[in-house]
N, C-alpha and C positions, 0 to 999 in steps of 0.2 A: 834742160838744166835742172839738176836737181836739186833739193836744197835741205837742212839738217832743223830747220826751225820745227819744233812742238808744235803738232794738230791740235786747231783749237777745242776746248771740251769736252764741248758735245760731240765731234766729229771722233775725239780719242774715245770716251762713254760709248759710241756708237762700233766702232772699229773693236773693242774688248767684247762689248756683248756679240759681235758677228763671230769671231773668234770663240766665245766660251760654245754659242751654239751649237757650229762646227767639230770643237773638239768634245765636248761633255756630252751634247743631248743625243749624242747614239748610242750613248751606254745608260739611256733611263730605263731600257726594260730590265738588265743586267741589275740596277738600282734597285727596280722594284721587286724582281726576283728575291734579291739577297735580305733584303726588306721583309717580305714576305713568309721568310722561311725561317728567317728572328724572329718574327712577332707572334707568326701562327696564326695571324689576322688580317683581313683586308684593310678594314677601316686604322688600324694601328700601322700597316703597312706604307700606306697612301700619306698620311702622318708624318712618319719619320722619313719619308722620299720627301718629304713637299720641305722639310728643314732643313736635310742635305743640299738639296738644291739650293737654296735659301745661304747656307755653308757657303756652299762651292761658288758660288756667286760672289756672296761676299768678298771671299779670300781667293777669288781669280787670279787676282795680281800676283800671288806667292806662286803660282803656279807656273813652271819655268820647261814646260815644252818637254815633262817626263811622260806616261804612261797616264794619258787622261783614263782609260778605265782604271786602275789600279788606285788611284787619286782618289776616283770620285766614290768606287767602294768602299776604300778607307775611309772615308768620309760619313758614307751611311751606314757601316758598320760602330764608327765613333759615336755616330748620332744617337742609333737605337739602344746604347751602352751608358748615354749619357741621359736620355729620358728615362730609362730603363732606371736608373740611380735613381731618380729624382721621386718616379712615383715607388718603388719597392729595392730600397737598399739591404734589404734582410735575403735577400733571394741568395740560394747556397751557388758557390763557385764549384768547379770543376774538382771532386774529388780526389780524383787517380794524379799519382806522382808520376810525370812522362817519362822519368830515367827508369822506371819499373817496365817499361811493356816494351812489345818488341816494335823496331820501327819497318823493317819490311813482311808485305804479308804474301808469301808463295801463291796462296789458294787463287781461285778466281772473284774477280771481284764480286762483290754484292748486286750489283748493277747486273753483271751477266747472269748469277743465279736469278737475280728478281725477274728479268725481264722472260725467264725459261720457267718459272716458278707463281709467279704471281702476275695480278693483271695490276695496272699503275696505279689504283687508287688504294690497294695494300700496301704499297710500296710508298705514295704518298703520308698515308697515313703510320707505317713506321719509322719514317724520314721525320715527321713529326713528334714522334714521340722521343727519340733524342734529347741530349741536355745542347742546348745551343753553341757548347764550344767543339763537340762534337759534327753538330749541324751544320754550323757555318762553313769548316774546313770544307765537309762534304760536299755540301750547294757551290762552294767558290771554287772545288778540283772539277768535281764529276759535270754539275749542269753549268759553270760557266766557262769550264775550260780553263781558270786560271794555273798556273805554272808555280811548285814549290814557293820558289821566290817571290813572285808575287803576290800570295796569300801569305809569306810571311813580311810582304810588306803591308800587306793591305789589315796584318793583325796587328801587327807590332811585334811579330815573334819571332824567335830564332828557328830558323830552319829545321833543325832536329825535334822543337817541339809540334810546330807543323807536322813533318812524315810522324811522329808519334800518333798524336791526335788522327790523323786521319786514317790509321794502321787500327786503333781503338774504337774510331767510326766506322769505318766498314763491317771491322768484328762485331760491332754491338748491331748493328743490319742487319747483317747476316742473322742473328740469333733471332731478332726481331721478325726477319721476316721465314726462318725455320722454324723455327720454337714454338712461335703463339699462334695456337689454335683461330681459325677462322670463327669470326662474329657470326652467329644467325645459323652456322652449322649443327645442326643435329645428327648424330650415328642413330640408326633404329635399328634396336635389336628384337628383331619379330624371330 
């Protein structure tokens, strides 16, 4: 016989966190990825994961059985945007008008030149040098797999600026990692 009466407290407190476990904590490296690749830092990294979490914990209850990675991205992306304010508000936004550039890109991706062209810590280290509205799309398409939609949920943005942005990111990769001359490289001309 079953019955409809309210699990008492502790047992509901205990039932929510099994549940947040389940669905949230297998997207903590996905977290710390995208964490990582905002901040450009471990220790800042670890940081804004640990207040997300902290986030996503808190506000479990709103969370209604959609897309717990997409959620909890959106979450550590709001995070890192929202310390990011706190200590350096002057920091410049995204330049380029999206309605100016083109949103499909023919060529091959950046990813296949890099990986035929460079070894990963070139590729790392270009991926880095990006402006972070450029880097994010990139880290949330290429290394997490996310889907259009997704990353224009998990920005806040309209789909069209998404494929823009990440049409403008690959392009700026590409150049990054054609263009600039190799560190530490010497030509000798004997």
């Amino acid at each position: 016989m079953t019955t409809d009466a309210p699990l008492p407290p502790h047992r509901a407190e205990a039932a929510a966190n099994a549940r947040f476990q389940a669905l949230v904590l297998p997207y903590l490296d996905a977290a710390y990825n995208l964490a990582h690749w905002l901040t450009r830092n471990d220790a800042d990294a670890q940081d804004v994961v640990q207040e997300a979490m902290v986030r996503a914990l808190r506000y479990f209850g709103s969370f209604h059985g959609a897309d717990a990675r997409v959620w909890l991205l959106a979450i550590v992306r709001n995070t890192f945007y929202t310390l990011r304010a706190r200590h350096a508000p002057e920091l410049a936004r995204d330049p380029l008008d999206d309605d100016h550039h083109p949103l499909v890109d023919p060529g091959p991706s950046p990813e296949s030149v890099a990986l035929l062209a460079v070894d990963v810590g070139a590729l790392q280290e270009a991926l880095a040098r990006l402006p972070e509205t450029w880097r994010e799309v990139l880290v949330l398409r290429e290394l997490e797999e996310c889907s259009y939609k997704e990353i224009a949920a998990i920005t806040g943005h309209k789909m069209g600026t998404v494929m823009s942005r990440l049409a403008r990111a690959r392009e700026k990769l590409r150049e990054e990692l054609t263009h600039r001359p190799k560190e530490g490289r010497r030509h000798d001309l004997r």
